[in-house]
DSSP file (Angstrom, degrees, kcal/mol; ACC not computed):
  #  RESIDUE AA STRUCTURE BP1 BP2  ACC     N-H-->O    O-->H-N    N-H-->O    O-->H-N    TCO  KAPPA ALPHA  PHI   PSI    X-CA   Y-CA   Z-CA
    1    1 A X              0   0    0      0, 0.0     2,-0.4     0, 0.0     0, 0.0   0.000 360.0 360.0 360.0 141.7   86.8  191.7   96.6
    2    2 A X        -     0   0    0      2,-0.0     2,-0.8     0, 0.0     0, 0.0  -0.963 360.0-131.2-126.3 130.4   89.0  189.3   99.1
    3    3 A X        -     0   0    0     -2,-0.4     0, 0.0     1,-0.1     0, 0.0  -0.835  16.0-167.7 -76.3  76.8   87.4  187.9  102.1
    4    4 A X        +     0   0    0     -2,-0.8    -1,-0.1     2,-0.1    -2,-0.0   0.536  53.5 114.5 -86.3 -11.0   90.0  188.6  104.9
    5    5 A X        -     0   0    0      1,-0.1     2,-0.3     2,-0.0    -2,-0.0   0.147  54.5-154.6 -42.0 158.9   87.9  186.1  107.3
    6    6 A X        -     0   0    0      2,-0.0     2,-1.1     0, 0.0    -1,-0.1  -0.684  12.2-125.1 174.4 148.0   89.8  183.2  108.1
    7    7 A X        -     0   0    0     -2,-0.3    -2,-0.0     1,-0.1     0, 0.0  -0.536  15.7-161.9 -71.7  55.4   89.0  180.0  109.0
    8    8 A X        -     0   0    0     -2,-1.1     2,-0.6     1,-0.1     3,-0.1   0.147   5.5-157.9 -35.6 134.0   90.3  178.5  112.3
    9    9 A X    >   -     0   0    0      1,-0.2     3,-0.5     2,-0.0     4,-0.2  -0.936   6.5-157.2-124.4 126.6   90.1  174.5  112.5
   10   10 A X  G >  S+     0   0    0     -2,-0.6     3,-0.8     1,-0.3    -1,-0.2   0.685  86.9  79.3 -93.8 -13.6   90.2  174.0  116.3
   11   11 A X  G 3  S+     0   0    0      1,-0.2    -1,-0.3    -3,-0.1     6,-0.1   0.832  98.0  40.4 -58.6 -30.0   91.5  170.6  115.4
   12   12 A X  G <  S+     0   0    0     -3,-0.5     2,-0.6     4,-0.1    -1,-0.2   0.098  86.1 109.2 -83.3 -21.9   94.8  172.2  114.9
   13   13 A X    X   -     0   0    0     -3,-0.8     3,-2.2    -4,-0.2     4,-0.3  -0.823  61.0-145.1 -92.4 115.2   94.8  174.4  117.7
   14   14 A X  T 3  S+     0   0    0     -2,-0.6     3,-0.3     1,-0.4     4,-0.2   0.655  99.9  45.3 -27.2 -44.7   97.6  173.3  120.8
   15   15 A X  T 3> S+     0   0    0      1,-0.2     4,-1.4     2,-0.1    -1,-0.4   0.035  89.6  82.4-100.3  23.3   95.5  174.4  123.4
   16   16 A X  H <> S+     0   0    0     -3,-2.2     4,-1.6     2,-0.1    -1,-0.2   0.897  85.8  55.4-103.5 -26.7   92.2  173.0  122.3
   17   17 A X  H  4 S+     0   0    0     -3,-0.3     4,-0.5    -4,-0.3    -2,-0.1   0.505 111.2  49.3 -62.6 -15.0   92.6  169.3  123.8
   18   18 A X  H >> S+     0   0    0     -4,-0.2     3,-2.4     2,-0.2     4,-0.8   0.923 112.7  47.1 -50.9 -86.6   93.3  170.9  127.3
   19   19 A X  H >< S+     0   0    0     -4,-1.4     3,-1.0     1,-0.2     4,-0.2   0.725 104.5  58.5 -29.0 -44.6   90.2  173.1  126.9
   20   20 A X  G >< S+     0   0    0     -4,-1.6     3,-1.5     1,-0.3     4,-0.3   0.928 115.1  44.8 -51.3 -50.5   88.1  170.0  125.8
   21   21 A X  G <4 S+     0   0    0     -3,-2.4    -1,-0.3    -4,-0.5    -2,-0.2   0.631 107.5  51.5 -88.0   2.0   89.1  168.9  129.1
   22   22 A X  G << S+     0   0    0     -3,-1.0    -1,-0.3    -4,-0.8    -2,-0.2   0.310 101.7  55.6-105.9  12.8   88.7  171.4  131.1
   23   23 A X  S <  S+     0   0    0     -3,-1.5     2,-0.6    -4,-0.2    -2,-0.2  -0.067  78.0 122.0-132.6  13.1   85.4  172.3  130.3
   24   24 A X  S >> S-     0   0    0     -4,-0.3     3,-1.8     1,-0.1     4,-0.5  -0.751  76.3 -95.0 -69.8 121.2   84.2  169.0  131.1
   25   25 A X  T 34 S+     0   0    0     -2,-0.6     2,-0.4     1,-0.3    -1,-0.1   0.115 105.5  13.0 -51.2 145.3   81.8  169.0  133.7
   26   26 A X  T 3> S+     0   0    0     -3,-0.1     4,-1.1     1,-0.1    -1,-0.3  -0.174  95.4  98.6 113.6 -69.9   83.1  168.4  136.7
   27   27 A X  T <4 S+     0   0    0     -3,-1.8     4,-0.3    -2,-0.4    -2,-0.1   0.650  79.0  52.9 -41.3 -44.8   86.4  168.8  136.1
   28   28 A X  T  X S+     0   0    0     -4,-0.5     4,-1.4     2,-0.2     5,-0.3   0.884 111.8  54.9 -66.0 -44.3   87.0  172.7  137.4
   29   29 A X  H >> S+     0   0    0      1,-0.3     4,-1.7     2,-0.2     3,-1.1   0.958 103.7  48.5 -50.6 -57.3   85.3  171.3  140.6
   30   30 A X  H 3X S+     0   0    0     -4,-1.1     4,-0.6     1,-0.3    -1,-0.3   0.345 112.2  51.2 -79.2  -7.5   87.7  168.5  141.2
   31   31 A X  H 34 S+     0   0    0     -4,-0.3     4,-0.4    -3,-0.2    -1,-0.3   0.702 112.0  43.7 -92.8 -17.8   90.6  170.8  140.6
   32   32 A X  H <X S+     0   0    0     -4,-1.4     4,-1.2    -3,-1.1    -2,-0.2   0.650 111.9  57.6-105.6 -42.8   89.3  173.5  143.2
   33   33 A X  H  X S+     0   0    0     -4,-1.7     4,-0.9    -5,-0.3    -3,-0.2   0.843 115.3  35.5 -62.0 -39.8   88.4  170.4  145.7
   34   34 A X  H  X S+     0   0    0     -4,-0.6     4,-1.4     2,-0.2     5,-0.3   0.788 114.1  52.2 -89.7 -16.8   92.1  169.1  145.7
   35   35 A X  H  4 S+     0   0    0     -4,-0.4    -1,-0.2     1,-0.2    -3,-0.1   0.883 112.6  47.1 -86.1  -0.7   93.8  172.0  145.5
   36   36 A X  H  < S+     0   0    0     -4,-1.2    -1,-0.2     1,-0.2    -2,-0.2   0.697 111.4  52.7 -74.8 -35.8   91.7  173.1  148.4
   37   37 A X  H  < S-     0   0    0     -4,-0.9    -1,-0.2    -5,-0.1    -2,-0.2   0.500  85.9-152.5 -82.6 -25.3   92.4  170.0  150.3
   38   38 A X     <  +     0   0    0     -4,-1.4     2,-0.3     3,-0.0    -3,-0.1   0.626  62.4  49.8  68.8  -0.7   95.9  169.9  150.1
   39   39 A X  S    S-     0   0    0     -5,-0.3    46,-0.1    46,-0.1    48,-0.1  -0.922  97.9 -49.4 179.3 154.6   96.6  165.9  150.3
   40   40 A X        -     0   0    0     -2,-0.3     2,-0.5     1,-0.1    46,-0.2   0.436  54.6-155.9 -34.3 155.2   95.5  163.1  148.8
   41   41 A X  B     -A   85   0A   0     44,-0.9    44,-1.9    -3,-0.1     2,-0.1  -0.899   9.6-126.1-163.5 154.2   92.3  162.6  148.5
   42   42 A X     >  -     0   0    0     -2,-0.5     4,-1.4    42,-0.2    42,-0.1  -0.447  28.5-118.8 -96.7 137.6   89.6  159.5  148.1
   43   43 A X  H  > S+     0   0    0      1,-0.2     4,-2.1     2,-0.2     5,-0.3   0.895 116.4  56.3 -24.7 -57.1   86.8  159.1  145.4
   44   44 A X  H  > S+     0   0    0      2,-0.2     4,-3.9     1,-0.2     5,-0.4   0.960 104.0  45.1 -48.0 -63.2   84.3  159.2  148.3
   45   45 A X  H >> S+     0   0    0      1,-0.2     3,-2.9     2,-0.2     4,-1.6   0.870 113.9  58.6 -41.8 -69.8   85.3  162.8  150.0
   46   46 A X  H >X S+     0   0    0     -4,-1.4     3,-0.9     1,-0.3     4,-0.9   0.572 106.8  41.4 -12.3 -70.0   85.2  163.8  146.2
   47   47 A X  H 3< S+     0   0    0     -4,-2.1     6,-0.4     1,-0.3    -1,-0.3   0.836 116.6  50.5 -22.1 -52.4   81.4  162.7  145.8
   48   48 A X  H << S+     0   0    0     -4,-3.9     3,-0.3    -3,-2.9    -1,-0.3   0.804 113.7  42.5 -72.9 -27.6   80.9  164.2  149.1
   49   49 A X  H << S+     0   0    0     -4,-1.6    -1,-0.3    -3,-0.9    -2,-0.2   0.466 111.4  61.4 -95.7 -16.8   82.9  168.0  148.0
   50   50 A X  S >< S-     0   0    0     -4,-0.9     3,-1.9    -5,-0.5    -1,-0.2  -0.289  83.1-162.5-106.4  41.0   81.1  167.8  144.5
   51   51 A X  T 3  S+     0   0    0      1,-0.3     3,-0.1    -3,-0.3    -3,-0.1   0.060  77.3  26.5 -78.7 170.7   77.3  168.0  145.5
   52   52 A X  T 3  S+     0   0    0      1,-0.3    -1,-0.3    -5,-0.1    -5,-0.1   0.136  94.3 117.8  59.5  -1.6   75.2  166.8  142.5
   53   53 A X    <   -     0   0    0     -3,-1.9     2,-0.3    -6,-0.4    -1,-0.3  -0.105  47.7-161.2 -65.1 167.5   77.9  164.6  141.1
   54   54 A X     >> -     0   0    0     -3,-0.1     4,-1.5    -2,-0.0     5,-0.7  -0.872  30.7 -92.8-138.9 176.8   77.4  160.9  140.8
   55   55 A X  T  45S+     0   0    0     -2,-0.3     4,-0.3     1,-0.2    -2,-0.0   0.760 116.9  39.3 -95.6   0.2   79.7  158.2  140.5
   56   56 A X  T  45S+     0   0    0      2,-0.2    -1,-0.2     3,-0.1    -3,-0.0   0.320 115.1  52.5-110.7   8.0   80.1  157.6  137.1
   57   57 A X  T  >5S+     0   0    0      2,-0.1     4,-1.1     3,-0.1     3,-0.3   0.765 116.6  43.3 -75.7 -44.8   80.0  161.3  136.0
   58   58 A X  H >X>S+     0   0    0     -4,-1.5     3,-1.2     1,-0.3     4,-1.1   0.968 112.0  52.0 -71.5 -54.8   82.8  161.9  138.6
   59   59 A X  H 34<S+     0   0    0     -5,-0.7    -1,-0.3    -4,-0.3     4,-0.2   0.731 108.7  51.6 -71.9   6.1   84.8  158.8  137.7
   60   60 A X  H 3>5S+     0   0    0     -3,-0.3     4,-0.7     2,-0.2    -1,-0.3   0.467 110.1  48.9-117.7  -2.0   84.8  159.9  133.8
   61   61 A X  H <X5S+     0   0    0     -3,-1.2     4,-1.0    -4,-1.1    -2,-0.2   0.906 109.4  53.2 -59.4 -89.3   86.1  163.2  134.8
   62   62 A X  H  X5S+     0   0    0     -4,-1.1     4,-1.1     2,-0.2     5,-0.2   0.659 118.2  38.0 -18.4 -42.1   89.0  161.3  137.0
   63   63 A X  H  ><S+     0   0    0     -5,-0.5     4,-3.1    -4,-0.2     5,-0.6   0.942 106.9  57.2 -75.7 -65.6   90.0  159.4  134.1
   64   64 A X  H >X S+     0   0    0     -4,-0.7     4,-1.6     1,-0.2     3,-0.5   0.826 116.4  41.6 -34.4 -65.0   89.6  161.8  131.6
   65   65 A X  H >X>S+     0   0    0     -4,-1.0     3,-7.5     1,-0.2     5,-0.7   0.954 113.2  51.2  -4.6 -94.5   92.4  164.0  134.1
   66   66 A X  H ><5S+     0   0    0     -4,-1.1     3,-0.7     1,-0.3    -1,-0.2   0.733 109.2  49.7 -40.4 -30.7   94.5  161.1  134.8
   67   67 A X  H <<5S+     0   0    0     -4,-3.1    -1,-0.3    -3,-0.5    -2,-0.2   0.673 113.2  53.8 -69.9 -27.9   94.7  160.3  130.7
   68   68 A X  H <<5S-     0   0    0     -3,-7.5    -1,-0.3    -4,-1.6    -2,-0.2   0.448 108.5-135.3 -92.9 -16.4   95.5  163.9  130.8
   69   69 A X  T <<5S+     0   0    0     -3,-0.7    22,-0.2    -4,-0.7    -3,-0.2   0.877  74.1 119.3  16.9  65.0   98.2  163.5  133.2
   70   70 A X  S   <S+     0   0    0     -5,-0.7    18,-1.1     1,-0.4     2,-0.3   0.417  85.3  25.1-122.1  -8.5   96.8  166.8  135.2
   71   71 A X  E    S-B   87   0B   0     16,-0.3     2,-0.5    -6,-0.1    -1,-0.4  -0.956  72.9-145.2-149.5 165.7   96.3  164.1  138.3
   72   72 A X  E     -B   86   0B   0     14,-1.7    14,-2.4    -2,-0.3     2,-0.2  -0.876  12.0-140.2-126.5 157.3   97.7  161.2  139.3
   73   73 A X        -     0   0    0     -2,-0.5     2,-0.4    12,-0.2    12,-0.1  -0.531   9.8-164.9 -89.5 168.8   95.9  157.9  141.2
   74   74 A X        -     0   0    0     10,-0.4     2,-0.9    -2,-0.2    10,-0.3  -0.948   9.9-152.3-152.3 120.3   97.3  155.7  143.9
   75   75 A X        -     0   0    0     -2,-0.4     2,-1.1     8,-0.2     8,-0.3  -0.850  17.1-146.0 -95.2 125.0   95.9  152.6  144.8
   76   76 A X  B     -C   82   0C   0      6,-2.3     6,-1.3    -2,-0.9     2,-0.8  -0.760   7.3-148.7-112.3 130.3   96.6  151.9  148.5
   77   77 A X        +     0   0    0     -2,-1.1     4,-0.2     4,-0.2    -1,-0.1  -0.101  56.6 108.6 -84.1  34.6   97.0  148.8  148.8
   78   78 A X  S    S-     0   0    0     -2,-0.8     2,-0.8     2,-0.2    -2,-0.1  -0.268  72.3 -46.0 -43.0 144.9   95.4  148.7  152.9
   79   79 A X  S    S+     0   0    0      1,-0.3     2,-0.2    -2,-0.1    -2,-0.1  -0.817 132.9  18.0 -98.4 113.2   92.4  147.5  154.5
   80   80 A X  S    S-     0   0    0     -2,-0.8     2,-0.3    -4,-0.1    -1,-0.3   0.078 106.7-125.1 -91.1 138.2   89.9  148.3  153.1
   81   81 A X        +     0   0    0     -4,-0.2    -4,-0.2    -2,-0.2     2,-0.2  -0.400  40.3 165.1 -50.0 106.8   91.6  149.0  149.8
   82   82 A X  B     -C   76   0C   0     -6,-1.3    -6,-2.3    -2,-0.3     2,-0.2  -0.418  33.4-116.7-146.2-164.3   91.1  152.0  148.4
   83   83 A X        -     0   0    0     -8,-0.3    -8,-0.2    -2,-0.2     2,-0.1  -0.437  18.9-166.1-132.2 174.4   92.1  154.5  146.0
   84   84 A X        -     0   0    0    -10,-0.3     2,-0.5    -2,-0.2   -10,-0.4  -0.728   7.0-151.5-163.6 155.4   93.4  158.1  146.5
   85   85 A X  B     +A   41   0A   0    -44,-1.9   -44,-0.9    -2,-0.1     2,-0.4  -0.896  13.8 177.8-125.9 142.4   93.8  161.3  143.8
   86   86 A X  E     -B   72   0B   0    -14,-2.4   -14,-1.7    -2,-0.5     5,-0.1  -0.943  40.1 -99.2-140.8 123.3   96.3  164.3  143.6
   87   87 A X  E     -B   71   0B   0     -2,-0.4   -16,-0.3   -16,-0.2     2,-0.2  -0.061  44.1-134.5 -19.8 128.1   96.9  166.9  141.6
   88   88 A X        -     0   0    0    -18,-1.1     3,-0.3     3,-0.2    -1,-0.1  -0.466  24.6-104.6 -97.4 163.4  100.0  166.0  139.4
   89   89 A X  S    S+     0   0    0      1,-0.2     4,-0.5    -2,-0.2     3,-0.3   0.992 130.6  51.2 -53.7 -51.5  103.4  168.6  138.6
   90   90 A X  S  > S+     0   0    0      1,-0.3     2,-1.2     2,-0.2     4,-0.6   0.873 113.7  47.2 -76.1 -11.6  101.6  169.1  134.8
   91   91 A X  T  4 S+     0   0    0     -3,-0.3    -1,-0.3     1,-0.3    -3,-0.2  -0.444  99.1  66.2-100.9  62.6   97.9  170.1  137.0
   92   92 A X  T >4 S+     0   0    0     -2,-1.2     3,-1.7    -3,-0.3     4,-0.3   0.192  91.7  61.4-133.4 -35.4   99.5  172.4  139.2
   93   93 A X  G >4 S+     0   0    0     -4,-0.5     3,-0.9    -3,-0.4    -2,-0.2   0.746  95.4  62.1 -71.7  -8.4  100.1  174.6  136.4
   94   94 A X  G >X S+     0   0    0     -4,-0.6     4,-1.2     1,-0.2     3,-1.1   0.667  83.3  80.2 -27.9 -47.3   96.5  174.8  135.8
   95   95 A X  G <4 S+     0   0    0     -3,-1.7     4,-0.5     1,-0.3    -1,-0.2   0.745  88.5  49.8 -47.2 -41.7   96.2  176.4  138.9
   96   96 A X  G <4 S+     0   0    0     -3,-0.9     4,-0.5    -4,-0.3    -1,-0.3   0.342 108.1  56.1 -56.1  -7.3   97.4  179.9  137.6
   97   97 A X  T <> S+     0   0    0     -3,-1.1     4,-2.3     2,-0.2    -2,-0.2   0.747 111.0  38.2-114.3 -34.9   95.1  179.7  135.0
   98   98 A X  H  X S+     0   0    0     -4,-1.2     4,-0.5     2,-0.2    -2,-0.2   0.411 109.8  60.4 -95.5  -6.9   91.9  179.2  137.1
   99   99 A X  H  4 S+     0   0    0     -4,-0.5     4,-0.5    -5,-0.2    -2,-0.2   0.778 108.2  50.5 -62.9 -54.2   93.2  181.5  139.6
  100  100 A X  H >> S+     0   0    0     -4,-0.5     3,-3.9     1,-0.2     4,-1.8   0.994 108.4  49.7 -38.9 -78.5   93.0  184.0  136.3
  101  101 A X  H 3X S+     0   0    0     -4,-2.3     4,-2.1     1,-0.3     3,-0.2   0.755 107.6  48.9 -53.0 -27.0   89.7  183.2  135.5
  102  102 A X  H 3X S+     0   0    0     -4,-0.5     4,-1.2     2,-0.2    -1,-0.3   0.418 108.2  55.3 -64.7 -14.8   88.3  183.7  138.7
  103  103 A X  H <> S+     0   0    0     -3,-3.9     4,-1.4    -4,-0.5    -2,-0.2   0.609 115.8  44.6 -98.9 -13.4   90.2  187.2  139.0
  104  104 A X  H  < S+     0   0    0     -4,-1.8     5,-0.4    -3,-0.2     3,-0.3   0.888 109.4  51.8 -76.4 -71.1   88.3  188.0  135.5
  105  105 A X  H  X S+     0   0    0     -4,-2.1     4,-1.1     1,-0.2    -2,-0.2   0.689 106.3  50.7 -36.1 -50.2   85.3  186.8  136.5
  106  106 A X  H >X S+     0   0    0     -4,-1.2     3,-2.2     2,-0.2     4,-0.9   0.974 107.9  58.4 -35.3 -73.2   85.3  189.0  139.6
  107  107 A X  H >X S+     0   0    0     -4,-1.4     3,-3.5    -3,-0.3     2,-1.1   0.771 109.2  44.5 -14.2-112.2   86.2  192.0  137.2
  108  108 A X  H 3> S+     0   0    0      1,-0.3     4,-0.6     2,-0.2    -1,-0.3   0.458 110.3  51.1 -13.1 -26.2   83.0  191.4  135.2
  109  109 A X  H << S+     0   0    0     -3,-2.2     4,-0.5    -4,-1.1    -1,-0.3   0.455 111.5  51.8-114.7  -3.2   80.7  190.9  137.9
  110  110 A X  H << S+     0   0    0     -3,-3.5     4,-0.3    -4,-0.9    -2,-0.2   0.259 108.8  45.8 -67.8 -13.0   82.0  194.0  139.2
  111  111 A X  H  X S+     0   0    0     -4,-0.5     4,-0.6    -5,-0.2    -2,-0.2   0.577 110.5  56.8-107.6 -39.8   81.5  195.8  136.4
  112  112 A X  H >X S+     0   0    0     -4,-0.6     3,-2.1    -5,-0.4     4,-1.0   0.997 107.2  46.1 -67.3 -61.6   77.9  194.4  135.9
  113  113 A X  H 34 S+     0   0    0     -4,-0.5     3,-0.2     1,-0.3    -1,-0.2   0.695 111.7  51.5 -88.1 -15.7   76.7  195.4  139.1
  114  114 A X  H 34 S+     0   0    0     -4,-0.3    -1,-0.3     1,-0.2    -2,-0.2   0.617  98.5  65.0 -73.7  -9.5   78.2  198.9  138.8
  115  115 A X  H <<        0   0    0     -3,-2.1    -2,-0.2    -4,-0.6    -1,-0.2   0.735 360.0 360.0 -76.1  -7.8   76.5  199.3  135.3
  116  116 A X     <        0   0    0     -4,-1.0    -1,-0.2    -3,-0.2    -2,-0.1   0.564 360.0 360.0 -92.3 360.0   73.1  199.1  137.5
């Protein structure tokens, strides 16, 4: 008898270091907060647009991103000095893809509440 299973090693899969990061808490928020926002935007607003976030959840998100190059930082160099974060050209293509998932999810939740 032969076993037709077969064994996917997600280490090995293209798309899986994206996922990893995109399923980090947080992280869907802070893409849905800038792209809503349109312009730079400062740790603080973040905090304030994320409610239940904290600041070292939110700032290990932000890196994780920025490592990602899916946003980029700016320090501006002003008084008081301060920081500010934008979607980057590689995170904008993200945007179609969480535009997607929200147009499933709508499906499904349409689908649920007519199965009742």
């Amino acid at each position: 008898m032969t076993d037709n299973t077969t064994i996917i090693n997600h280490n090995n899969c293209p798309g899986q270091d994206i996922l990893n990061v995109l399923s980090t808490k947080w992280v869907p928020g802070i893409f849905k907060v800038m792209h809503f926002n349109n312009e730079p935007i400062r740790f603080s607003e973040l905090l304030k647009a994320l409610p239940g976030s904290n600041k070292q959840s939110l700032s290990v998100a932000l890196h994780l991103m920025e490592s990602h190059s899916l946003i980029e930082k700016r320090v501006v160099r002003e008084k008081p000095l301060h920081i500010e974060y934008n979607i980057s050209d590689t995170g904008t293509y993200l945007l179609d893809v969480f535009k997607t998932l929200s147009e499933i999810s709508t499906i499904n939740k349409q689908k649920e509440i007519a199965a009742v």
